[in-house]
Every structure is written in structure tokens, then in C-alpha cells.
Backbone and ligand atoms as CSV (ligand in chain L), in Angstrom:
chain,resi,resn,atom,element,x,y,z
A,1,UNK,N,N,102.295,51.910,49.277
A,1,UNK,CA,C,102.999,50.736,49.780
A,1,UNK,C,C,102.038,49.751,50.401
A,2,UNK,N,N,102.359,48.414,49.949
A,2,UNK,CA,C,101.269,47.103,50.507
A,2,UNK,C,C,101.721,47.314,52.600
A,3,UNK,N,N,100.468,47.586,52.837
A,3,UNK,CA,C,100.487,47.270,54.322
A,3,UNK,C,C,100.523,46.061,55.203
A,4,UNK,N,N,100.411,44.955,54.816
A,4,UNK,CA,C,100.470,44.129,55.084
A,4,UNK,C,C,100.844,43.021,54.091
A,5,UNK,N,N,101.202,41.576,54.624
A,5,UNK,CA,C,101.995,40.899,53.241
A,5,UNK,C,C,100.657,39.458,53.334
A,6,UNK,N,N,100.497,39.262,52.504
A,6,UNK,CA,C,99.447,38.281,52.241
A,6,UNK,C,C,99.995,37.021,51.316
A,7,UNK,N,N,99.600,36.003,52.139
A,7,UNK,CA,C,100.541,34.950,51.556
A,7,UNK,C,C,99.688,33.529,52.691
A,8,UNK,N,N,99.135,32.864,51.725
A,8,UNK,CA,C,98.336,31.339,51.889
A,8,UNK,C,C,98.736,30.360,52.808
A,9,UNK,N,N,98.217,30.358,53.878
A,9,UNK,CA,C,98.860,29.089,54.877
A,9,UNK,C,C,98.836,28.050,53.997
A,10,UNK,N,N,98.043,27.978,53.558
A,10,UNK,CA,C,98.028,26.002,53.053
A,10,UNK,C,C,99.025,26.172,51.431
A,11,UNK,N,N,99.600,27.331,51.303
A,11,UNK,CA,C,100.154,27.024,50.063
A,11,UNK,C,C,101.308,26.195,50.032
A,12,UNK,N,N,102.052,25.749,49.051
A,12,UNK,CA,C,103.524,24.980,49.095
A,12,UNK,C,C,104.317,26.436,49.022
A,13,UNK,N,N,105.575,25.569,49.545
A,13,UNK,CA,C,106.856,26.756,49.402
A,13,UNK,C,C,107.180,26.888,48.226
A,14,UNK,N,N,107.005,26.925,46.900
A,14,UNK,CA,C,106.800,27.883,45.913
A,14,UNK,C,C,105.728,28.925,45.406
A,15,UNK,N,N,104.382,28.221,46.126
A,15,UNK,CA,C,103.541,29.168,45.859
A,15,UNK,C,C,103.287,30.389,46.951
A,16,UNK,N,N,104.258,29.852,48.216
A,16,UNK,CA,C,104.445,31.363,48.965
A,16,UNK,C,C,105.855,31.868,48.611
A,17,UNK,N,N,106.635,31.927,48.328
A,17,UNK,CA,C,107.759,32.716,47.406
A,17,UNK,C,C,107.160,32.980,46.484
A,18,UNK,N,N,106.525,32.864,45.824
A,18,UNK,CA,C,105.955,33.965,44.091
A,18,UNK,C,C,105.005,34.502,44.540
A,19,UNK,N,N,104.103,34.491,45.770
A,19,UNK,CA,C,103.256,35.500,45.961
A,19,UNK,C,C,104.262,36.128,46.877
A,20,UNK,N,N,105.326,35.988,47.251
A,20,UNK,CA,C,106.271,37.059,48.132
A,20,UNK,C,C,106.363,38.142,47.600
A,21,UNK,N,N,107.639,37.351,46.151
A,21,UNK,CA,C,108.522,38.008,45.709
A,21,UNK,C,C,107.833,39.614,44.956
A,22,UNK,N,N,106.817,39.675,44.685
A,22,UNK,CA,C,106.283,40.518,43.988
A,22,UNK,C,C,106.054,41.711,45.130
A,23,UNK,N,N,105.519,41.388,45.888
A,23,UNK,CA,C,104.937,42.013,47.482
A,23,UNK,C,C,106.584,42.478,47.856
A,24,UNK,N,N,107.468,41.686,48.255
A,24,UNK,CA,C,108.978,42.238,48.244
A,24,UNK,C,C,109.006,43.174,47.844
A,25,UNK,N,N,109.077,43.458,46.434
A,25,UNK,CA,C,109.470,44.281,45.301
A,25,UNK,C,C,108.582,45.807,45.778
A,26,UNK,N,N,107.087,45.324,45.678
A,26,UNK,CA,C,106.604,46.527,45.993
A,26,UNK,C,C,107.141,47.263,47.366
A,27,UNK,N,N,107.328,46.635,47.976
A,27,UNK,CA,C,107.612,47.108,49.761
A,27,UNK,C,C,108.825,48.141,49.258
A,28,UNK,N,N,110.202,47.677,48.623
A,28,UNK,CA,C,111.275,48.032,48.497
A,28,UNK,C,C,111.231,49.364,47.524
A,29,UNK,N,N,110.711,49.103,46.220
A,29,UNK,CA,C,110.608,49.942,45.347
A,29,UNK,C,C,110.495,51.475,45.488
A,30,UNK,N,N,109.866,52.033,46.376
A,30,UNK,CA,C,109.859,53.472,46.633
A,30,UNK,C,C,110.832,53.950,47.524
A,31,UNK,N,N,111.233,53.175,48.584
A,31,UNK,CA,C,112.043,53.662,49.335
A,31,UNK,C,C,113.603,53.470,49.041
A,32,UNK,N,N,113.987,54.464,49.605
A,32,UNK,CA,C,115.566,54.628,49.158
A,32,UNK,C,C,116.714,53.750,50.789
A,33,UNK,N,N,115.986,54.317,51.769
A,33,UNK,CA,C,117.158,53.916,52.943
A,33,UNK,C,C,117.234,52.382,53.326
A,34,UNK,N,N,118.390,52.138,52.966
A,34,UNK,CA,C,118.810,50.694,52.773
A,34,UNK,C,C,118.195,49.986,54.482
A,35,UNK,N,N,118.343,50.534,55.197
A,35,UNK,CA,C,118.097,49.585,57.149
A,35,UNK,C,C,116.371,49.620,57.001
A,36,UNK,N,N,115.871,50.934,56.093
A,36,UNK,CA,C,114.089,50.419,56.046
A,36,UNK,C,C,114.007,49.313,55.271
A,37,UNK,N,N,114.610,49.129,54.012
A,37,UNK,CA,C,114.161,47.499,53.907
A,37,UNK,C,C,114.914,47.129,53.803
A,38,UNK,N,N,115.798,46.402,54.364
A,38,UNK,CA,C,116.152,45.294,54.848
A,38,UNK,C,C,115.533,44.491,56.318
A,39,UNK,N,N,115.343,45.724,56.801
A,39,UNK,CA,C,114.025,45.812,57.963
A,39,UNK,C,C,112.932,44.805,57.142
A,40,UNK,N,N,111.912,45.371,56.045
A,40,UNK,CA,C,110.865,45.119,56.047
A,40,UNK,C,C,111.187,43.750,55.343
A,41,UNK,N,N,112.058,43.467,54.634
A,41,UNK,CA,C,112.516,42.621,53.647
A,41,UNK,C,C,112.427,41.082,54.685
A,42,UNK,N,N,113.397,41.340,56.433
A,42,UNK,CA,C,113.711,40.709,57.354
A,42,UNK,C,C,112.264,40.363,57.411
A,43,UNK,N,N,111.317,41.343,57.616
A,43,UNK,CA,C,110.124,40.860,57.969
A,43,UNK,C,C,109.364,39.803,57.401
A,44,UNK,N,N,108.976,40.619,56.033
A,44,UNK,CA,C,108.292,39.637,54.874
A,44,UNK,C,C,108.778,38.332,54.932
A,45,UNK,N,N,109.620,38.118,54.447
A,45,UNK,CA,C,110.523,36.944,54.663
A,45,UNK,C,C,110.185,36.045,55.649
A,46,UNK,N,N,110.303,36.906,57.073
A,46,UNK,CA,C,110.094,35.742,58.100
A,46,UNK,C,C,108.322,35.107,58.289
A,47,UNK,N,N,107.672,36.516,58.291
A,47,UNK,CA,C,106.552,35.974,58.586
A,47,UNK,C,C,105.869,35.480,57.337
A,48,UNK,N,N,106.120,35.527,56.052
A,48,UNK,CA,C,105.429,35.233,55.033
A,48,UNK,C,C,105.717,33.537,55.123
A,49,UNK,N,N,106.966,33.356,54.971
A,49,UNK,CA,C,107.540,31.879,55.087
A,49,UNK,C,C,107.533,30.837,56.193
A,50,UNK,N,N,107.084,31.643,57.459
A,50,UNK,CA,C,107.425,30.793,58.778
A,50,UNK,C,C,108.392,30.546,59.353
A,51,UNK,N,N,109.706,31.256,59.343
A,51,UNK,CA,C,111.320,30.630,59.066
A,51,UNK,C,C,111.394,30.637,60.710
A,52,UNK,N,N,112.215,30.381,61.380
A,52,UNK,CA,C,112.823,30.492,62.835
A,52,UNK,C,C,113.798,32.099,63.177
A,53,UNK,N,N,114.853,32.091,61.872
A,53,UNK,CA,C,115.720,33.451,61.662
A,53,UNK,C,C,115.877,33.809,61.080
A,54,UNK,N,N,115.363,34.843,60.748
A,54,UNK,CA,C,116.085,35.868,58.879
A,54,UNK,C,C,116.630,36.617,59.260
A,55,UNK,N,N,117.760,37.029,58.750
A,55,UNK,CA,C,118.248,38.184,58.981
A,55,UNK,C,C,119.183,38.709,57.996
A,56,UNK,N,N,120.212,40.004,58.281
A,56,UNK,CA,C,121.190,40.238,57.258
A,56,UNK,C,C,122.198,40.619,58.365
A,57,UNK,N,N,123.635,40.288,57.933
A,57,UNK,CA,C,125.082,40.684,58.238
A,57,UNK,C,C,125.180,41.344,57.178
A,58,UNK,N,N,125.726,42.668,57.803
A,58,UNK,CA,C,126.574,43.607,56.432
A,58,UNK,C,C,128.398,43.433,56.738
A,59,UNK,N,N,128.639,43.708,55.553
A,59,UNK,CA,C,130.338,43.602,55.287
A,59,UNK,C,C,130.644,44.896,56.295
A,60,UNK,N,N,131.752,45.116,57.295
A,60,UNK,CA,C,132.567,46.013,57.384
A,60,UNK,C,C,133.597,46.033,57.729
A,61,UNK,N,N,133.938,46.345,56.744
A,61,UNK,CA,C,135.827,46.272,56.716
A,61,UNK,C,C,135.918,44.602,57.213
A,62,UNK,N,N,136.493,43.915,57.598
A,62,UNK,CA,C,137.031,42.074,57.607
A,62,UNK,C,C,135.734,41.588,58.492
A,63,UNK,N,N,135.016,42.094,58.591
A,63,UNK,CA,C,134.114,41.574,59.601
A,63,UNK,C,C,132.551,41.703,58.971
A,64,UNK,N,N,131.871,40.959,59.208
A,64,UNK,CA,C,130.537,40.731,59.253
A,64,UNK,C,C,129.731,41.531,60.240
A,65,UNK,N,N,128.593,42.269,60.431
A,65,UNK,CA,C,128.002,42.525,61.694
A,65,UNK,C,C,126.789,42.515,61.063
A,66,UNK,N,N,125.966,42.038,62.149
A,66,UNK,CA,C,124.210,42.114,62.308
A,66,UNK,C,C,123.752,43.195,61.699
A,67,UNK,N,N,122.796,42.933,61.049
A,67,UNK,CA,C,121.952,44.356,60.665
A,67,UNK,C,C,120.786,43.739,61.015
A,68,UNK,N,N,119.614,44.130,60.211
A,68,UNK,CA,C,118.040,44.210,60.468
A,68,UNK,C,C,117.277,42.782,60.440
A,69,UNK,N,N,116.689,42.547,61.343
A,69,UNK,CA,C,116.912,40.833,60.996
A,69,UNK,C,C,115.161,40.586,62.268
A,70,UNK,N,N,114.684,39.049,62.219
A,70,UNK,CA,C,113.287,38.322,62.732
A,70,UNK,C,C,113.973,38.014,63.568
A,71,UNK,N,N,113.887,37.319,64.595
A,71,UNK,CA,C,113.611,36.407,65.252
A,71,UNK,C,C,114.125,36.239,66.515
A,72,UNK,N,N,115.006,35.485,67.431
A,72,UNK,CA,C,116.099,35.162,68.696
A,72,UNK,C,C,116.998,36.316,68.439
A,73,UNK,N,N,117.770,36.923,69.177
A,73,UNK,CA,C,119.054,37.936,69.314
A,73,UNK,C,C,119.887,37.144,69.047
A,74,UNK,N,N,121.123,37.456,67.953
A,74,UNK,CA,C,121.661,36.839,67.362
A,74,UNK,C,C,123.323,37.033,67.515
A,75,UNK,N,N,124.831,36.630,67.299
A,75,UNK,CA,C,125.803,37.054,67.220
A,75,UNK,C,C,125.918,38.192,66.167
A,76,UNK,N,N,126.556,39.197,67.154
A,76,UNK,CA,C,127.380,40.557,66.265
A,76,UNK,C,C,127.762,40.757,65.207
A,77,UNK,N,N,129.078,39.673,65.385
A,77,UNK,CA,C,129.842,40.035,64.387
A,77,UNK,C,C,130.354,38.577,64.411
A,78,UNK,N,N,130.598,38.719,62.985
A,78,UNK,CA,C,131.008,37.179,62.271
A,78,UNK,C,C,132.526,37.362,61.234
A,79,UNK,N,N,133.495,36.553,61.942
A,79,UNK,CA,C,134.783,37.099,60.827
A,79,UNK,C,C,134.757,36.422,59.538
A,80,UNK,N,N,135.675,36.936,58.546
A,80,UNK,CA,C,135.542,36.662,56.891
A,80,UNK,C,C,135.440,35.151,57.369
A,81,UNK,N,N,135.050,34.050,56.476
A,81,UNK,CA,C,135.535,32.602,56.357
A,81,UNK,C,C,134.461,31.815,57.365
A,82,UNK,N,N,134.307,32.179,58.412
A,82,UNK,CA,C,133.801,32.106,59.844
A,82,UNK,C,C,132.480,31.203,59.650
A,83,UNK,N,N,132.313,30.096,60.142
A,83,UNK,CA,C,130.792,30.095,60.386
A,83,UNK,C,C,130.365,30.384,59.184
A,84,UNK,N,N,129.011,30.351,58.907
A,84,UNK,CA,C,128.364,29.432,57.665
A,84,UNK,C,C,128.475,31.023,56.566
A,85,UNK,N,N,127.943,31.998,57.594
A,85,UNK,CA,C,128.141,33.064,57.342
A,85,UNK,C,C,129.283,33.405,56.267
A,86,UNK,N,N,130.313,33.798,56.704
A,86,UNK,CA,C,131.695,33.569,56.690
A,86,UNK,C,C,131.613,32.888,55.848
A,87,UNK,N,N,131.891,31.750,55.464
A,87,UNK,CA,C,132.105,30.717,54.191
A,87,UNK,C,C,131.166,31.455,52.908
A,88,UNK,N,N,129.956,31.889,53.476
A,88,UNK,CA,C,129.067,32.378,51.964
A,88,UNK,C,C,129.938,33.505,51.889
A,89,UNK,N,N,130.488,34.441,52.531
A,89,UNK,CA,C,131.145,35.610,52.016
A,89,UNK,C,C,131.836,35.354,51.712
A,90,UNK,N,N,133.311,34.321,51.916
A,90,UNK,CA,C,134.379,33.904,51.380
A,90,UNK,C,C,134.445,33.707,49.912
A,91,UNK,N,N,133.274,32.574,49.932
A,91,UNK,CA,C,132.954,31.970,48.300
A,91,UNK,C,C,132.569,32.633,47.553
A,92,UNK,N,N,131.588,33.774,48.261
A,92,UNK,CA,C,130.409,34.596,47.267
A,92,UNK,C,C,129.298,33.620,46.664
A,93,UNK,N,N,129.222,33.102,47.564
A,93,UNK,CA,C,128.105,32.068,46.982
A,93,UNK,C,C,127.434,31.585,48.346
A,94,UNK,N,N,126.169,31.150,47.385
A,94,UNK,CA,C,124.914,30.304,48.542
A,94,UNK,C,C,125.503,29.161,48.847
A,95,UNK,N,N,125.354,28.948,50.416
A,95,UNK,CA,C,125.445,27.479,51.307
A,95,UNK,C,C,124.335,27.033,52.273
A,96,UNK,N,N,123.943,25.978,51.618
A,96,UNK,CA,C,123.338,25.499,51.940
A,96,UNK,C,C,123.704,24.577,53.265
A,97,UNK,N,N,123.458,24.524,54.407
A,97,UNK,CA,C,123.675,23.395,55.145
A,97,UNK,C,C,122.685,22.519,56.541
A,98,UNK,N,N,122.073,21.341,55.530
A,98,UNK,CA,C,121.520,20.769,56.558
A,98,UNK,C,C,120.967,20.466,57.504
A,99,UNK,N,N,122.671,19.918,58.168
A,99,UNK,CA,C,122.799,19.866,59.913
A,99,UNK,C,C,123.568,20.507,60.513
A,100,UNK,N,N,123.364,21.643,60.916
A,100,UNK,CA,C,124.412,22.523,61.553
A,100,UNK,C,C,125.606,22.154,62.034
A,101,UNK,N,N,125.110,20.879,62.733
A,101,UNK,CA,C,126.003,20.591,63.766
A,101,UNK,C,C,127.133,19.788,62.963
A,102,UNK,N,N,127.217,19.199,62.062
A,102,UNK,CA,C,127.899,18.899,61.431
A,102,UNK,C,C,128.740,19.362,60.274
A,103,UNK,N,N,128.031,20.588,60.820
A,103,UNK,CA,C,129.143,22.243,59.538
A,103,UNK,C,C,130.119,22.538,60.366
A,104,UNK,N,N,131.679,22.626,59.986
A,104,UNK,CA,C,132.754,22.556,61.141
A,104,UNK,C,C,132.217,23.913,61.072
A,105,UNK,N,N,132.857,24.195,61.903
A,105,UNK,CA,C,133.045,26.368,62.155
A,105,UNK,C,C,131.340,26.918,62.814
A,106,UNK,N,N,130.696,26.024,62.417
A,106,UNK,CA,C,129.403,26.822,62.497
A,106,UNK,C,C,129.001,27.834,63.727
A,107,UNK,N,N,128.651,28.585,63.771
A,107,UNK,CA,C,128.324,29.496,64.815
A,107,UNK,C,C,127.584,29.298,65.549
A,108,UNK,N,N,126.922,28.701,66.637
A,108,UNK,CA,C,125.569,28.424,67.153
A,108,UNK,C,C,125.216,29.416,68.027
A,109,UNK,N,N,124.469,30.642,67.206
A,109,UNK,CA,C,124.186,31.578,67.575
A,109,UNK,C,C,122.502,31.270,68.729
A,110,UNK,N,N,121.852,29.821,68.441
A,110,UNK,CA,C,120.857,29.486,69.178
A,110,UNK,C,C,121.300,28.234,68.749
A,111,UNK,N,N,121.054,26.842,69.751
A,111,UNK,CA,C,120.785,26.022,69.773
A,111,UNK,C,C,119.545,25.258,69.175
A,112,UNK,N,N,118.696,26.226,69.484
A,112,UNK,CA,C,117.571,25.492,68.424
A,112,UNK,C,C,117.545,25.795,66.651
A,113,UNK,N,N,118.846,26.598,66.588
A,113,UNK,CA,C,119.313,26.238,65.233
A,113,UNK,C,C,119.688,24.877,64.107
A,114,UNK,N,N,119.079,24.335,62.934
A,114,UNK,CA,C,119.129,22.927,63.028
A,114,UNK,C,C,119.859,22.904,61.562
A,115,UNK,N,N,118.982,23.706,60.891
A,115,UNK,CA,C,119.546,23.832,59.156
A,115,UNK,C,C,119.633,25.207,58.989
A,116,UNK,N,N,120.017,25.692,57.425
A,116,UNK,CA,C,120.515,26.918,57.484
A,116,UNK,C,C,120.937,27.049,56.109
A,117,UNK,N,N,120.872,28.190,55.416
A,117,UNK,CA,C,120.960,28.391,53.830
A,117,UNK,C,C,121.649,30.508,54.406
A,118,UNK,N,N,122.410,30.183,53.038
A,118,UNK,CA,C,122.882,31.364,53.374
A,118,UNK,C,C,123.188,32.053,52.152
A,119,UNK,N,N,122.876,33.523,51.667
A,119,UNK,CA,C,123.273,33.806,50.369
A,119,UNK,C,C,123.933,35.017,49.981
A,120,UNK,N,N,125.034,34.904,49.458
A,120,UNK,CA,C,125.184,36.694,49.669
A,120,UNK,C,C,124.920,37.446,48.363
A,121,UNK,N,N,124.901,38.957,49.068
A,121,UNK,CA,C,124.600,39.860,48.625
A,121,UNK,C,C,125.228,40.441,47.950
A,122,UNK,N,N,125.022,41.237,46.670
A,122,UNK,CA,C,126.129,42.219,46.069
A,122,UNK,C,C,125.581,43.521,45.801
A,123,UNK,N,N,125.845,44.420,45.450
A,123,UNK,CA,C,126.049,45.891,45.234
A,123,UNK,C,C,125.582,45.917,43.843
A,124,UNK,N,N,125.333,47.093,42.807
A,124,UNK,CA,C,125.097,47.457,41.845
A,124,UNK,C,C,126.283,47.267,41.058
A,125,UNK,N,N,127.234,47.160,41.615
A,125,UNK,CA,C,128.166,47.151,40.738
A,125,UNK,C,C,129.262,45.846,41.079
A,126,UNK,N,N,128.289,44.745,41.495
A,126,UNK,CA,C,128.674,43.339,41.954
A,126,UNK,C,C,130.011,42.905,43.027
A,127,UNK,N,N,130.016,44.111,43.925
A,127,UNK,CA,C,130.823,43.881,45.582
A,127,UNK,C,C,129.635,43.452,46.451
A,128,UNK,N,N,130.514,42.364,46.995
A,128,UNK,CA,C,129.732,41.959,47.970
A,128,UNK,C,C,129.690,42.570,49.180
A,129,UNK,N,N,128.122,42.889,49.705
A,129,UNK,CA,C,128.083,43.832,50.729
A,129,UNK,C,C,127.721,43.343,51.901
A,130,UNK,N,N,127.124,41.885,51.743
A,130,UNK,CA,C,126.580,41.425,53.066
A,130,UNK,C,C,125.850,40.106,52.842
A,131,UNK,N,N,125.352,39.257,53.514
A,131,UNK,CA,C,124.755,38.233,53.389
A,131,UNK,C,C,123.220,38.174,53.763
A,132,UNK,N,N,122.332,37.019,53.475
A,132,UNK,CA,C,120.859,36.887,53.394
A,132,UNK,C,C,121.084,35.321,54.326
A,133,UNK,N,N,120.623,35.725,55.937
A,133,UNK,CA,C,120.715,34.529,56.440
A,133,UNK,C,C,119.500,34.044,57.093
A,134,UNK,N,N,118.790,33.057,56.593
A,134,UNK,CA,C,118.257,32.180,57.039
A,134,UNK,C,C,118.252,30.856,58.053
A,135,UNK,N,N,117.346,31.040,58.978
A,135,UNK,CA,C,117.528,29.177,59.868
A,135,UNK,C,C,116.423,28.602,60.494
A,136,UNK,N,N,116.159,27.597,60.310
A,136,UNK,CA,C,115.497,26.579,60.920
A,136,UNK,C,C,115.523,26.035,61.945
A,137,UNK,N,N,114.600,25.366,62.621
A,137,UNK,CA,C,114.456,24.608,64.043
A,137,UNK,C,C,114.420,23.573,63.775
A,138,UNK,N,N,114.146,23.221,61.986
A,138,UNK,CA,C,114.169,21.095,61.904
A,138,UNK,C,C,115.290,21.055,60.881
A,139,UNK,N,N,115.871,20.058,60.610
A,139,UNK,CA,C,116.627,19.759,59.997
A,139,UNK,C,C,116.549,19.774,58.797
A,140,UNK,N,N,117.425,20.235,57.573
A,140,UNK,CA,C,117.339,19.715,56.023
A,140,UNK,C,C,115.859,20.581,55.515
A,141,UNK,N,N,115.761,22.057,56.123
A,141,UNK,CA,C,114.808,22.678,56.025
A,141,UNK,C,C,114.609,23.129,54.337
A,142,UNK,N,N,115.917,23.819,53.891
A,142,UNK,CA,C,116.418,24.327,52.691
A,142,UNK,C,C,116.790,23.597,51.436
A,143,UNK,N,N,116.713,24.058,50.358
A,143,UNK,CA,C,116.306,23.087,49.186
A,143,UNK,C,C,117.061,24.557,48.262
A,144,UNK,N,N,116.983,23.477,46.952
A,144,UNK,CA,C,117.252,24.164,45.645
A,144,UNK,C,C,116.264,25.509,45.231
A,145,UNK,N,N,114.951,25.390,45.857
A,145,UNK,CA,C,113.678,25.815,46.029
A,145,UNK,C,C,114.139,27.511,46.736
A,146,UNK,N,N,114.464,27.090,47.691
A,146,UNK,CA,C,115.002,28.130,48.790
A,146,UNK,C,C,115.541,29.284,48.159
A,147,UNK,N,N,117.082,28.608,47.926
A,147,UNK,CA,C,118.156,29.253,47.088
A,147,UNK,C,C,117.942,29.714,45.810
A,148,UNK,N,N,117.217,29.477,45.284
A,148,UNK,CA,C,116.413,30.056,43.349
A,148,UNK,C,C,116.057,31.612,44.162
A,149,UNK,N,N,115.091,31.345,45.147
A,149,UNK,CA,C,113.907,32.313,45.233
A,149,UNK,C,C,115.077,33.042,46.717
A,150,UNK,N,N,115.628,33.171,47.477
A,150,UNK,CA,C,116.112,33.781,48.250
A,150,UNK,C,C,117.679,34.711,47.139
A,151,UNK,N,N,118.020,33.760,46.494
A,151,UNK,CA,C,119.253,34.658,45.792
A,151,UNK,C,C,118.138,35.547,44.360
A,152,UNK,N,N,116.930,35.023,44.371
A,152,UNK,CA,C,115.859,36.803,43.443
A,152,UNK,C,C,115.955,37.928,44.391
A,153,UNK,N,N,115.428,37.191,45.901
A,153,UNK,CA,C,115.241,38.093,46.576
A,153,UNK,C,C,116.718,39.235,46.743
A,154,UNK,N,N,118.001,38.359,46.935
A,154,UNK,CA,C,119.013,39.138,46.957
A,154,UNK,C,C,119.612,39.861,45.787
A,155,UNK,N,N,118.692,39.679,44.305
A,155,UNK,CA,C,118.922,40.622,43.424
A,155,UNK,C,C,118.146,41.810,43.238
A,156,UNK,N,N,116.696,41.288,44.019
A,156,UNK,CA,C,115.862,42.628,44.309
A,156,UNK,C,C,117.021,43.657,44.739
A,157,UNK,N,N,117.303,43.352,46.137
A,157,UNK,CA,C,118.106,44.134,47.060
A,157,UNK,C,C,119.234,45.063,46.253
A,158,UNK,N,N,119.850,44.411,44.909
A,158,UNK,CA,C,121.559,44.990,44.681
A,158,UNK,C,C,121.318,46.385,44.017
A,159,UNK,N,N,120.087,46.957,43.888
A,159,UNK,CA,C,119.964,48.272,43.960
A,159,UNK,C,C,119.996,48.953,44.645
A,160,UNK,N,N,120.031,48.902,45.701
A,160,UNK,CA,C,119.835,49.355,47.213
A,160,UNK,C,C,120.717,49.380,47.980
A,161,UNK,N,N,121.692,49.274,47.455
A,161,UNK,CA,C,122.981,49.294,48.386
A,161,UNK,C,C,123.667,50.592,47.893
L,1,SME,N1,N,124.904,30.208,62.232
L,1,SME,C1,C,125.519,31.320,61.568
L,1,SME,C2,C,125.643,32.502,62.479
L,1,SME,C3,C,124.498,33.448,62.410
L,1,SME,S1,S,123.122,32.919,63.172
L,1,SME,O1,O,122.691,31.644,62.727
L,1,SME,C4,C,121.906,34.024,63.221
L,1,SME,C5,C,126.875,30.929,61.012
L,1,SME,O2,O,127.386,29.849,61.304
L,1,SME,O3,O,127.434,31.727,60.283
């Protein structure tokens, strides 16, 4: 297993997602217990990219709760629909948003929360099990860019559930 994740300060944000995603893969690949990587996954992620919050909510039963995640201590539990969260599980789909503050429902789990992309997760056998949440400290952080390479990352994962 790669001990450390290696990834180019001066690169652009595609050329640190494709030297991630591979490094991802290896991290995940041998191990079986889903909280070790999503753990390491939380990690890579944050420190490879620079992000403010990565983390994951898993599904249980109508509710959302925290799992393995970077950065500030974050809210618990998030209900179906709820907050940005919530809306990606509702839809089953990535949301992208901006300006927080101008997402009704949004959760402001930190204030220095500004933008925010969110993607969910599915299972091997395509139930959704939880979400891939990302956030920023500046605004309009997240792009088409983001969402390509964060919903690979969440197909790495749908073995692993
Ligand atoms: N802002 C999210 C809540 C989770 S935190 O950002 C870590 C939301 O509105 O769902």
C-alpha cells in the first residue's frame, strides 16, 4: 500500500485528480473494511486537493449520519431532502452549489462554509448508501471538473459497500 499520497502543488485541478485517482484506487484495493477507506479516501481527498471539508454521511434508515471525514467537526445527522446533503440523496444525484448561503435548506455546519458539491454514493448493486461531501471557504469553488472526477471517485468506492 502507497504510504503517502503524492500529488504537485503547482499542478491544475485536473492534473491533481488523475494523479489522485490512481493512488485512491491503490489505497482502497486490498482492503476490505469499508470505515478504513473511507477514512483514507476522506484523507487523500482532502490533503491531495486542499479542500476545507471532505467527508462522507452514510444512509441509515431516513437519516443521514457522519462517517469518516477531514476537517472542522461537522453535523450528525442530516434528514432525507435536508440541506445540500439531503437533496443529493433525494435526487441521487450530484449538486453542485456555489453560494451556500443562497441554497434554501442549507445546513451551515461552519460558517466558513462558502461553496459545496455533493455526490452520492451507491452500492454494488446501485442503492444508495451515502454521500461524498465536499466544501470550500471561497465561493463557486466546484466545477464540472470536480463532479467528473469526485463521482470516479464514488465509483471506485461502490465495491466496498
Ligand atoms: N452543508 C451540508 C451539511 C454538511 S456540512 O457541510 C459538513 C448540507 O447542507 O447538507
Amino acid at each position: 500500500m502507497a504510504e503517502e499520497i503524492r500529488i504537485e502543488a503547482s499542478a491544475t485541478k485536473t492534473e491533481k485528480y488523475s494523479a489522485l485517482l490512481p493512488q485512491i484506487q491503490a489505497l482502497i484495493e486490498p482492503e476490505l473494511d469499508l470505515v478504513a477507506n473511507l477514512a483514507n479516501v476522506a484523507a487523500a481527498l482532502h490533503h491531495g486537493m486542499g479542500f476545507f471539508w471532505t467527508g462522507f454521511y452514510l444512509v441509515q434508515g431516513d437519516t443521514l449520519v457522519l462517517g469518516p471525514f477531514q476537517g472542522p467537526v461537522a453535523c450528525t445527522r442530516i434528514g432525507f431532502d435536508r440541506g445540500v446533503c439531503g437533496k443529493s440523496w433525494a435526487q441521487q444525484k450530484t449538486v453542485v452549489v456555489e453560494n451556500v448561503n443562497e441554497f434554501p435548506g442549507h445546513i451551515a455546519c461552519s460558517s466558513s462554509s462558502l461553496s459545496e458539491i455533493v455526490v452520492p454514493l451507491f452500492d454494488a448493486s446501485n442503492k444508495i448508501v451515502g454521500v461524498l461531501d465536499v466544501d470550500s471557504d471561497k465561493l463557486a469553488t466546484f466545477d464540472e471538473v470536480d463532479q467528473a472526477y469526485l463521482e470516479q471517485v464514488a465509483q471506485q468506492l461502490k465495491s466496498k459497500f
